[in-house]
NUNUSE-206214 format. One line per field, with one value per residue: residue in one letter; x, y, z of N, C-alpha, C in turn. Coordinates in steps of 0.001 Angstrom, whole numbers, padded with zeros to 6 digits. Example, Ala and Ser with C-alpha at 12.3 -4.5 7.8 and 13.67 -1.06 7.14 Angstrom:
! NUNUSE-206214
rest = (A_S)
n_X = (013190_012850)
n_Y = (-005690_-002250)
n_Z = (007800_007080)
ca_X = (012300_013670)
ca_Y = (-004500_-001060)
ca_Z = (007800_007140)
c_X = (013200_012900)
c_Y = (-003300_000030)
c_Z = (007800_007870)
END
This chain:
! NUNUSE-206214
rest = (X_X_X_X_X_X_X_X_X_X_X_X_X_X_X_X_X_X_X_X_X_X_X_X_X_X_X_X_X_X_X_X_X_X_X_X_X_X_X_X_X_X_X_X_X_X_X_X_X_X_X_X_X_X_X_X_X_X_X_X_X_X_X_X_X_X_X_X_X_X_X_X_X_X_X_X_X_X_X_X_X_X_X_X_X_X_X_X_X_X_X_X_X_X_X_X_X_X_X_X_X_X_X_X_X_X_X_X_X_X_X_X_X_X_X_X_X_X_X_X_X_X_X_X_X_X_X_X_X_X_X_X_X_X_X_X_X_X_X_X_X_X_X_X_X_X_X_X_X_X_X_X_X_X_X_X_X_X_X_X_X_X_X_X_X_X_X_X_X_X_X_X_X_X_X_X_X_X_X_X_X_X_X_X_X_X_X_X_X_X_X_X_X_X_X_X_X_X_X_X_X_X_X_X_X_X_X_X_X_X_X_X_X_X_X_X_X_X_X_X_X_X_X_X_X_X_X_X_X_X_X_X_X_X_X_X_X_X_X_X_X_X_X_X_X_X_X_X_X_X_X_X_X_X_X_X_X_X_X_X_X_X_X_X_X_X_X_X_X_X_X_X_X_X_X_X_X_X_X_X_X_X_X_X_X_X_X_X_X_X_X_X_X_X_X_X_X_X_X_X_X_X_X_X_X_X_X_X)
n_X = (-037159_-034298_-031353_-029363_-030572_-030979_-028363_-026821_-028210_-027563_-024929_-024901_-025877_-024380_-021431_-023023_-023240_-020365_-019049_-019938_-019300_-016564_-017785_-019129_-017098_-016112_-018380_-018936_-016674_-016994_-019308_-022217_-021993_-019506_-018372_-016182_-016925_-016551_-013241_-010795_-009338_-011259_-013297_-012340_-012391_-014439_-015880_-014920_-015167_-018371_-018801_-017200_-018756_-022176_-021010_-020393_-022034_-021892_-019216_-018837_-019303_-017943_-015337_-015338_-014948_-012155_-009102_-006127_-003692_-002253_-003603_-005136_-003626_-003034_-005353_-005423_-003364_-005699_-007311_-005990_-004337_-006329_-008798_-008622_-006189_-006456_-008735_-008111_-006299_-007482_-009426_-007578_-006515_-008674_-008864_-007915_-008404_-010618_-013567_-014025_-011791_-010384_-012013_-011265_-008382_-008771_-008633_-006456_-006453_-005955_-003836_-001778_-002353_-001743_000818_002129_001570_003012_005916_005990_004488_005222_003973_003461_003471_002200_002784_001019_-000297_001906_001743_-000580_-000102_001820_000689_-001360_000637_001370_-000562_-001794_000895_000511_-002358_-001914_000018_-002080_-004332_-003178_-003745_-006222_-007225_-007716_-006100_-005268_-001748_001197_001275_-001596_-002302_-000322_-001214_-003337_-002414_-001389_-002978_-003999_-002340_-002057_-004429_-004244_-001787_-003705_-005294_-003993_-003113_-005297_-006126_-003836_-003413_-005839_-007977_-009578_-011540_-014735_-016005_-017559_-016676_-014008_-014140_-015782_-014036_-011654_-012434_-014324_-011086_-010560_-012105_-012081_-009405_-010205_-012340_-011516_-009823_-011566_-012660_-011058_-010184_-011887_-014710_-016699_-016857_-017210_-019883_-021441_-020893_-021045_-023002_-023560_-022984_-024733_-025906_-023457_-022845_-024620_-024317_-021884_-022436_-024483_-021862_-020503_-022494_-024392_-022629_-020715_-021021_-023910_-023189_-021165_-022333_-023876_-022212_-021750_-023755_-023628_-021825_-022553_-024474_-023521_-020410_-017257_-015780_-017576_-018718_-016546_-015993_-016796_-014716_-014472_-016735_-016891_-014908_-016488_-018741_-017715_-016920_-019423_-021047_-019704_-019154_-021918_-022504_-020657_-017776_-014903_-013854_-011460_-011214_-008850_-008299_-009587_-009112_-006725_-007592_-009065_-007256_-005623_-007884_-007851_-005513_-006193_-007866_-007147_-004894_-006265_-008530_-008847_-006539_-008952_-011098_-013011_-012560_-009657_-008439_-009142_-007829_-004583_-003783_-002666)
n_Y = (029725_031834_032428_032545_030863_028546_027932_027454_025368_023270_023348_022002_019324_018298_018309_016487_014249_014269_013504_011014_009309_007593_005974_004645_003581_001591_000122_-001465_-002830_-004680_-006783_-005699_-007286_-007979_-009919_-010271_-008789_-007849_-007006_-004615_-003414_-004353_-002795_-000342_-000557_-001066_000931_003283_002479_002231_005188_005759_005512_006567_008913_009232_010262_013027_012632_012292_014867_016313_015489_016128_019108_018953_020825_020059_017248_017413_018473_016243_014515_015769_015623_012916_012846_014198_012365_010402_010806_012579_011307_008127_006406_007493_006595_003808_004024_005221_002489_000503_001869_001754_-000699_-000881_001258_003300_005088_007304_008392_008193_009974_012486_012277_013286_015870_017162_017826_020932_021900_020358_020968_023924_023772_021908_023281_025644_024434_022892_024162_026983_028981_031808_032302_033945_035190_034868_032340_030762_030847_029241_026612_026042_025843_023728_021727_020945_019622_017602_016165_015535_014494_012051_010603_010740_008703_005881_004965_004195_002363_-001286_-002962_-001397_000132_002160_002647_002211_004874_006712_005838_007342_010064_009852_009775_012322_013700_013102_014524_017188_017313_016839_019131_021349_020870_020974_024038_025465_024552_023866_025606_026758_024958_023890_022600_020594_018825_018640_016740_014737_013260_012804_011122_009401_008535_006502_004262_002083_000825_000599_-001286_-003213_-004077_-004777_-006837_-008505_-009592_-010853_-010309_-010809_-013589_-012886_-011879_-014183_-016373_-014702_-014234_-011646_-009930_-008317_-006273_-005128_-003848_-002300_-000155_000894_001063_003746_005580_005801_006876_008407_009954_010870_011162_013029_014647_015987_017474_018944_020305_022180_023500_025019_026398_028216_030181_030714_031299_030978_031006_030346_027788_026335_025858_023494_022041_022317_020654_018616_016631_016923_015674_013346_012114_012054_010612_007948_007549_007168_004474_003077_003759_004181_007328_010068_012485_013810_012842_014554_017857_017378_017156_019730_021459_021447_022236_025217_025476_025445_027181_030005_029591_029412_031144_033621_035490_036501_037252_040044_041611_041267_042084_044758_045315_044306_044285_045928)
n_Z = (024978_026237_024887_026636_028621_027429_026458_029142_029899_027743_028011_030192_029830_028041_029589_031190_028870_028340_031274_031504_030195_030960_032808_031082_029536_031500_031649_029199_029110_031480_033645_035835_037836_038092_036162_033388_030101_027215_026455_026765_024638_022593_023387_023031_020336_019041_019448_017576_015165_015730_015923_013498_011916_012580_012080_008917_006806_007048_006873_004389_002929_004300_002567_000362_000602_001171_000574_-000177_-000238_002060_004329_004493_005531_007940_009266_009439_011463_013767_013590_014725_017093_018047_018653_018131_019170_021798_022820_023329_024724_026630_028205_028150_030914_031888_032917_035051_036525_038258_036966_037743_038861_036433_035036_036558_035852_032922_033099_032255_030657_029047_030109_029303_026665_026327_026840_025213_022757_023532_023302_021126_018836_019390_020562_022520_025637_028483_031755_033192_032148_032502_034935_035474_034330_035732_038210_037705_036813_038967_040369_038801_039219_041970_041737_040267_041905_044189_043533_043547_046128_046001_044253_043200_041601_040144_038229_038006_035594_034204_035096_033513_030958_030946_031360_029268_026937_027350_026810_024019_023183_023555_021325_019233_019396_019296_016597_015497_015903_014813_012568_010819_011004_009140_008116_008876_012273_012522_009799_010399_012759_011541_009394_010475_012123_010013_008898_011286_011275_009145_010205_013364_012632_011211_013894_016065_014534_014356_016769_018389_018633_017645_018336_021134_021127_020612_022479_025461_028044_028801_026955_025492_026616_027425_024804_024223_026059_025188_022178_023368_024327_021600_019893_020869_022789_021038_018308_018640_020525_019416_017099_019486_020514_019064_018381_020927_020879_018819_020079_022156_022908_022399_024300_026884_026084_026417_029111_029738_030218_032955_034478_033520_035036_036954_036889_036107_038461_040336_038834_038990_041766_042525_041284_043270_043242_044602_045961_047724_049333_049347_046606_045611_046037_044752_042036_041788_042294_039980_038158_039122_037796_035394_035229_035644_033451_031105_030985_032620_031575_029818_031255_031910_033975_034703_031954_032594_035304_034833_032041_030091)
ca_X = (-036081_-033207_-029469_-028740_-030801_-030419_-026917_-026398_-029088_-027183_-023954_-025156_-025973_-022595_-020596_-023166_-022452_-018890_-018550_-020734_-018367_-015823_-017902_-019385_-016226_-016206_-019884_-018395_-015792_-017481_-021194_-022943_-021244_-018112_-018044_-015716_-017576_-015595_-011529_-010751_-009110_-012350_-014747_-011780_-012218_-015766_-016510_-014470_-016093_-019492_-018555_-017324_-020348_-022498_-020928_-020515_-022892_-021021_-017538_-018635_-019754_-016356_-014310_-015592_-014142_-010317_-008182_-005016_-003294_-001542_-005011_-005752_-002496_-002729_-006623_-005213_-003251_-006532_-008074_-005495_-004103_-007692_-009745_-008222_-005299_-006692_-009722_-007638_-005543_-008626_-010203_-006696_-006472_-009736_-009082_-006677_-008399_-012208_-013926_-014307_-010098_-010021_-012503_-010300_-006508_-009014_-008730_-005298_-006374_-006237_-002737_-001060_-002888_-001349_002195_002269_001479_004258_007149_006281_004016_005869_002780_003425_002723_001942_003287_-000236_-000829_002688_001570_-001332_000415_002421_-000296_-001984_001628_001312_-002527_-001531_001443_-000434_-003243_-001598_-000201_-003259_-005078_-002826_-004106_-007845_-007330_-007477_-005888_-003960_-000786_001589_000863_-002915_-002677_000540_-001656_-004515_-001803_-000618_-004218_-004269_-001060_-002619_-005505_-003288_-001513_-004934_-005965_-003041_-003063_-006691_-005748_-002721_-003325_-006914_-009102_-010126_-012438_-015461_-015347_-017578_-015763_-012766_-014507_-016131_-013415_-011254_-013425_-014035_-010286_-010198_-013280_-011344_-009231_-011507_-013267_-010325_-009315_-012826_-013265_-009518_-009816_-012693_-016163_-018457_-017078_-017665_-020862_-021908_-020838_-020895_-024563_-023521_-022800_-025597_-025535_-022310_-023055_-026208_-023267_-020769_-023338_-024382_-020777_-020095_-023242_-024382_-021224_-019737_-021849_-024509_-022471_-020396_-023543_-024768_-021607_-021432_-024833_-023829_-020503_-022990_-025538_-023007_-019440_-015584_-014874_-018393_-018720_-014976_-016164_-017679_-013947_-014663_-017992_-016954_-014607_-017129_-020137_-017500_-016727_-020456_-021671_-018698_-019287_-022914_-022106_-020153_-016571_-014075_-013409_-011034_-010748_-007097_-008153_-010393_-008076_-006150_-008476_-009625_-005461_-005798_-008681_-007397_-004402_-006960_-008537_-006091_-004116_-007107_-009962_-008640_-006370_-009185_-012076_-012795_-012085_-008474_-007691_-008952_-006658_-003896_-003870_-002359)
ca_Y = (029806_032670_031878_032211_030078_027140_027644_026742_023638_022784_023257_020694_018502_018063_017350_015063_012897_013607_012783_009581_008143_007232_004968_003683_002171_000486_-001165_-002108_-003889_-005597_-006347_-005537_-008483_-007746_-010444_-009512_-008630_-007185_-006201_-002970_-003033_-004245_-001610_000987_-000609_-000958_002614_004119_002075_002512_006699_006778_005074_007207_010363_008721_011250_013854_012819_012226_015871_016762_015024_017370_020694_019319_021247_019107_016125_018004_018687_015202_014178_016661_015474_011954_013196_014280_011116_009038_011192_012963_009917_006616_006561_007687_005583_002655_004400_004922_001676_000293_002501_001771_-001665_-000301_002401_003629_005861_008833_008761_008659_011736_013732_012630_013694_017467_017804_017957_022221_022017_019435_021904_024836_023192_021554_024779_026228_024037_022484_025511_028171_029542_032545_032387_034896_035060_034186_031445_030163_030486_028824_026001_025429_025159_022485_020809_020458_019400_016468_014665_014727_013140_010463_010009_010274_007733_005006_004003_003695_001075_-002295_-003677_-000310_000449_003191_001963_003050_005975_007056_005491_008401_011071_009593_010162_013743_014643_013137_015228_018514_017225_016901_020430_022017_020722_021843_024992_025845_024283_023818_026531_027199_023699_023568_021530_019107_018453_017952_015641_013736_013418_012477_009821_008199_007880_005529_003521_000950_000396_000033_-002375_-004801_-004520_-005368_-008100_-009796_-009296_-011398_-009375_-011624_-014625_-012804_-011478_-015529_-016685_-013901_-013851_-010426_-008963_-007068_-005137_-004259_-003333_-000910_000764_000793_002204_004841_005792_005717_007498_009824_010576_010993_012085_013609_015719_017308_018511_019895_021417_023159_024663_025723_027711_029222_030445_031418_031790_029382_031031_029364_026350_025665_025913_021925_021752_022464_020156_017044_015518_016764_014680_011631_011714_011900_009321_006847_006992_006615_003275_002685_003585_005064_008602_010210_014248_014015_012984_015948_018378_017515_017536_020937_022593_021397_023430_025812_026226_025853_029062_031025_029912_029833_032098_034459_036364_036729_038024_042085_042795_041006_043045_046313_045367_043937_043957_047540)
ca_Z = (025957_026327_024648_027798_029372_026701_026628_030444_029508_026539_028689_031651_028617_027515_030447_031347_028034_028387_031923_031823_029366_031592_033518_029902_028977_032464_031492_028334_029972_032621_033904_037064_038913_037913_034981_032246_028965_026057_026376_026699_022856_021544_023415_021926_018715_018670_019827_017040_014343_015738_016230_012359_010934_012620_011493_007772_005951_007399_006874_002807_002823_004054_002338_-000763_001046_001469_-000056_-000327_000156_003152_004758_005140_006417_009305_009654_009673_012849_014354_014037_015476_018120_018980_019194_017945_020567_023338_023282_024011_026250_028186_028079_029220_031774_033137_033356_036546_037738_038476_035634_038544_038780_034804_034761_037093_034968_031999_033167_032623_028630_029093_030375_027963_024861_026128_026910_023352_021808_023675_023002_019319_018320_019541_021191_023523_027038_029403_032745_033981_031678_033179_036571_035396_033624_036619_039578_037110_036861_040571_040475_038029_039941_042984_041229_039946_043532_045411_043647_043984_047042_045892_043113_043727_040630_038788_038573_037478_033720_034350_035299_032724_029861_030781_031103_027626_025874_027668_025196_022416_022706_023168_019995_018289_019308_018265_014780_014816_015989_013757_010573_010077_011200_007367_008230_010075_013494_011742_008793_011072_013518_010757_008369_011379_012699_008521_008770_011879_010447_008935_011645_014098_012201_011681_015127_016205_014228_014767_018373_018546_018983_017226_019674_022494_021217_020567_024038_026272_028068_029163_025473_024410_027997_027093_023485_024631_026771_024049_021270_023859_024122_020134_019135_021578_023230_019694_017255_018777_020875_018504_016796_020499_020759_018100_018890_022068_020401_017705_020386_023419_023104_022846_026587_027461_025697_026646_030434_030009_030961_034553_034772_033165_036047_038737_036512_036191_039687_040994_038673_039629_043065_042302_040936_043968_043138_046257_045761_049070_049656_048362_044863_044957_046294_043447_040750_041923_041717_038141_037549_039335_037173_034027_035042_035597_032209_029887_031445_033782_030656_029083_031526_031636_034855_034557_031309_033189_035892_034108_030748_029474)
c_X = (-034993_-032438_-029240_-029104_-030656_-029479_-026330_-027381_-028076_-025258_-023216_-025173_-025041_-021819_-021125_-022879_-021209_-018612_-019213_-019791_-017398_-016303_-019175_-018391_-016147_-017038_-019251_-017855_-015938_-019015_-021620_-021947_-020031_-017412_-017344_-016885_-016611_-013997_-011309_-010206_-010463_-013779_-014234_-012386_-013774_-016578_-015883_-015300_-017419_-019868_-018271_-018466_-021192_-022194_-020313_-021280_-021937_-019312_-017571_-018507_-018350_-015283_-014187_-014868_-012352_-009966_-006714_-004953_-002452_-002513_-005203_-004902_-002360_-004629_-006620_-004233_-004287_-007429_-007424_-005192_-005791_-008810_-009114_-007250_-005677_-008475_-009094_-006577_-006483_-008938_-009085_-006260_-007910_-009823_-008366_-007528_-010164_-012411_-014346_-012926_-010529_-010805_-011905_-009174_-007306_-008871_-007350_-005079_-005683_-004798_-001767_-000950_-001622_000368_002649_002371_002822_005768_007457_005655_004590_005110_003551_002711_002846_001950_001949_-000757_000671_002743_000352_-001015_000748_001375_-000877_-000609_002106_000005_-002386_-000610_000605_-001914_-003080_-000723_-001059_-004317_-004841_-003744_-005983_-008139_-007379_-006414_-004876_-002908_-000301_001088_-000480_-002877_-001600_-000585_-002806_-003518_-001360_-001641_-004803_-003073_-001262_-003633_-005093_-002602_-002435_-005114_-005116_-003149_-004236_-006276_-004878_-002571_-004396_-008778_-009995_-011734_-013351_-015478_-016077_-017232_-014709_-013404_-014968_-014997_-012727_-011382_-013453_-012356_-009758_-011080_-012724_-010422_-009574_-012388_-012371_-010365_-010536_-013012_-011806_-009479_-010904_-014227_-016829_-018545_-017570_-019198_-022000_-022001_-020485_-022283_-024267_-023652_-023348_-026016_-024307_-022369_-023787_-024743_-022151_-021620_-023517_-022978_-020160_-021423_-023613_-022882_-020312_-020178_-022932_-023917_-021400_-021349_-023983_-023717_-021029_-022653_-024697_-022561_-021505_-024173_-024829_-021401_-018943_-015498_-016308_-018262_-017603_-015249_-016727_-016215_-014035_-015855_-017801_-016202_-015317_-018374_-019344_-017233_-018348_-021110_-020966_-018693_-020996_-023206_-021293_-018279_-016305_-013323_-012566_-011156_-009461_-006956_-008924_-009883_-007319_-006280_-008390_-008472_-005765_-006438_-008696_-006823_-005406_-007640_-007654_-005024_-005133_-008008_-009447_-007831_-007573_-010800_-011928_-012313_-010443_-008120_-008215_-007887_-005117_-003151_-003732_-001694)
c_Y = (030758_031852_031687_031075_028670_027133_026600_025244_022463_022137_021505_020031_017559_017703_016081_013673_012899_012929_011144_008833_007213_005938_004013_002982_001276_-000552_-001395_-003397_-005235_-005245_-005966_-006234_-008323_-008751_-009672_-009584_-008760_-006469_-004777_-002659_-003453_-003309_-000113_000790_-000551_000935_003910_003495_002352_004257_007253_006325_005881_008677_010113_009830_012304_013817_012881_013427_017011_016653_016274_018735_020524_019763_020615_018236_016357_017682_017402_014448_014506_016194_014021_012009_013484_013173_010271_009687_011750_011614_008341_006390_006792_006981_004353_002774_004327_003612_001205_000602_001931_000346_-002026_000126_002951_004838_007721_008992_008915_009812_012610_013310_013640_015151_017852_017843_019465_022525_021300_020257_022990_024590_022343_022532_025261_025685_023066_023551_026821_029033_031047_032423_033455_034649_034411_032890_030437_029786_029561_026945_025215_025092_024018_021356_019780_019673_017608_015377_014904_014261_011843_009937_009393_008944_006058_004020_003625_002574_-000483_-003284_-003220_-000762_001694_003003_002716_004283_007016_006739_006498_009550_010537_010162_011715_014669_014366_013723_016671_018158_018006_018573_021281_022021_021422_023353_026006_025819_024160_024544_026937_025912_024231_022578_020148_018183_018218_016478_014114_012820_012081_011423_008422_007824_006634_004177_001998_000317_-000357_-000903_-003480_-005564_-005152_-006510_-009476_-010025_-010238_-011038_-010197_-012950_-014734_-012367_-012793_-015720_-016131_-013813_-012288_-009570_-008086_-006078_-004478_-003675_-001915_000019_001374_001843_003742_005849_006716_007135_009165_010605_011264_011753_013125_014870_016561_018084_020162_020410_022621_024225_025309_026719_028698_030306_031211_032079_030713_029185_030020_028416_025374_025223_024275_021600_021378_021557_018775_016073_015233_015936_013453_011200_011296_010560_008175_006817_006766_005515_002435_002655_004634_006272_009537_012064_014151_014111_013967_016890_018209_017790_019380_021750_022390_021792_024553_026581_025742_026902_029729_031017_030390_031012_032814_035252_037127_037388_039780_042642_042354_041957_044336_046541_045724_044389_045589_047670)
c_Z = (025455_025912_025389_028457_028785_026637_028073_030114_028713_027645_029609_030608_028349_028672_030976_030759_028138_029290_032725_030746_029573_032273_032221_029561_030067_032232_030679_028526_030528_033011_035218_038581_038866_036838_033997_030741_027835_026614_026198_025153_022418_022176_022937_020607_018199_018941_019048_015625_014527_015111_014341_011313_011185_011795_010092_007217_006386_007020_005194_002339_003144_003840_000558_-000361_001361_000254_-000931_000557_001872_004328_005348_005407_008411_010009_010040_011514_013785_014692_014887_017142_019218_019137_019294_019245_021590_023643_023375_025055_027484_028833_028964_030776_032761_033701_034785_037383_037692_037302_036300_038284_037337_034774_035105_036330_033526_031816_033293_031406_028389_029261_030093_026796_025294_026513_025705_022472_021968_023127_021692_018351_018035_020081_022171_024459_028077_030641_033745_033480_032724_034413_036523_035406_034521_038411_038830_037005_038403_041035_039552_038443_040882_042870_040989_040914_044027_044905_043428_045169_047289_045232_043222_043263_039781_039759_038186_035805_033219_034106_034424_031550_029421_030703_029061_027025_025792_026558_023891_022344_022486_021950_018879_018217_018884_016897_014454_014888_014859_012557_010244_010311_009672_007765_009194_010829_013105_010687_009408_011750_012367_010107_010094_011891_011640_008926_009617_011649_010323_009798_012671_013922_012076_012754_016024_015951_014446_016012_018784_019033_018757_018149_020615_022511_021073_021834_025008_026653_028161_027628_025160_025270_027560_025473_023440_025191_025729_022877_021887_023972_022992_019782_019730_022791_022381_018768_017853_019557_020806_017978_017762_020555_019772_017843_019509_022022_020112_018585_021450_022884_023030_023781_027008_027404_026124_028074_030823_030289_032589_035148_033962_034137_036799_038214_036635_037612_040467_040539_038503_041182_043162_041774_041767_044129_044031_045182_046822_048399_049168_046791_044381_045078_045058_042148_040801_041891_040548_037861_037761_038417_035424_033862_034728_034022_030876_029854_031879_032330_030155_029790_031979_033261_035525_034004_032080_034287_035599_033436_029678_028642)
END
């Protein structure tokens, strides 16, 4: 098979595990019937423990390449802000709001990064990234408008708690960005991941997992969901995406931006969750203004326009 053509394979791939994750922490959660399972803190806590055990060999391997004590300060920011935090933001969140809505607030990661950059970074922005910046600023409240009136159960809390995990992931990527490009992305991810480990395993086990995994018939339905989540959502697809950099391109690989709400939306209403034309409309300004800030600088027949 062509780069090319495994790339776009590899591509679809990837948003599919990303945007099936959304409606994995839902199974977690809850079963078929709508029985509760596991708490949304213990399918966070279990899905960060599962995520750094898995990538354990890996994180030992880069714990050998830090440099300093600095290093793994700023890598300790990556763990908490890029994963630890916002996997219980989610989980919380979803206990509000459908895992199609959380896929679409999830696309407002692109326009958090590059508005973090700007005003703790110091980033430069370009009048197009600003126009960019700002149609996604418009794409984001009327998201978390429009899907008010789908929920049965959220509230504002919900749907603030997913914008919250969208600035801790622009955090995260910044720091990666700025201070630790010297690292490879799996030595970050790994490393990153070992440090929430312990954590995650506390909070797991204080929170009551093994109770619910005694007298819960549902449990080990929600566990299968939860593992899937942790392993291949986590580990395995940092691997694949780091194939699909080394084989295509950043501008490509970056493009599973644009294909992970529209997989969490399809396979949340394929599970039966209400989706209206308004919350898509909205989604779709926010990707909008993610072209235009991230992509659109940077394709050739912009700079031939443009770009002098």
């Amino acid at each position: 098979m062509k780069n090319e053509s495994k790339g776009w394979v590899i591509l679809l791939f990837l948003a599919l595990i990303w945007g099936s994750s959304f409606i994995l922490m839902k199974k977690g959660m809850f079963a078929s019937n709508g029985k509760p399972i596991f708490t949304d803190v213990q399918v966070a806590s279990m899905r960060m423990f599962f995520a750094a055990l898995v990538l354990l060999p890996m994180a030992l391997k880069g714990f050998k390449q830090l440099q300093s004590v600095k290093d793994f300060l700023l890598l300790m920011i990556v763990g908490f802000f890029g994963n630890f935090f916002p996997a219980f933001l989610f989980t919380y969140a979803e206990t509000g709001i459908s895992s199609g809505y959380a896929g679409m607030l999830n696309s407002c990661v692109p326009i958090f990064a590059l508005l973090i950059g700007f005003l703790v970074f110091k980033d430069r922005l370009s009048k197009v990234q600003f126009l960019g910046v700002a149609i996604g600023t418009v794409g984001i409240v009327a998201l978390s408008i429009a899907g008010q009136d789908l929920e049965i159960n959220g509230d504002w809390s919900h749907v603030v708690a997913i914008i919250g995990a969208t600035i801790c992931y622009g955090i995260s990527l910044n720091t990666i960005k700025h201070t630790l490009q010297k690292y490879k992305s799996t030595e970050i991810t790994s490393v990153a991941f070992f440090i929430t480990l312990v954590p995650g395993g506390l909070i797991a086990f204080f929170s009551g997992v093994l109770d619910v995994i005694e007298s819960n018939p549902y449990a080990y339905s929600g566990l299968v969901y939860i593992l899937v989540l942790s392993v291949v959502g986590t580990a395995i697809a940092v691997v694949v995406f780091n194939q699909l950099i080394s084989i295509s391109s950043v501008l490509f690989a970056s493009s599973v931006t644009y294909l992970i709400p529209i997989f969490a939306v399809v396979i949340g209403v394929s599970f039966g969750e209400q989706i209206g034309v308004y919350q898509i409309v909205s989604m779709c300004i926010i990707l909008v203004g993610v072209f235009v800030a991230n992509y659109l600088p940077k394709l050739k027949f912009y700079k031939d326009r443009f770009d002098h």
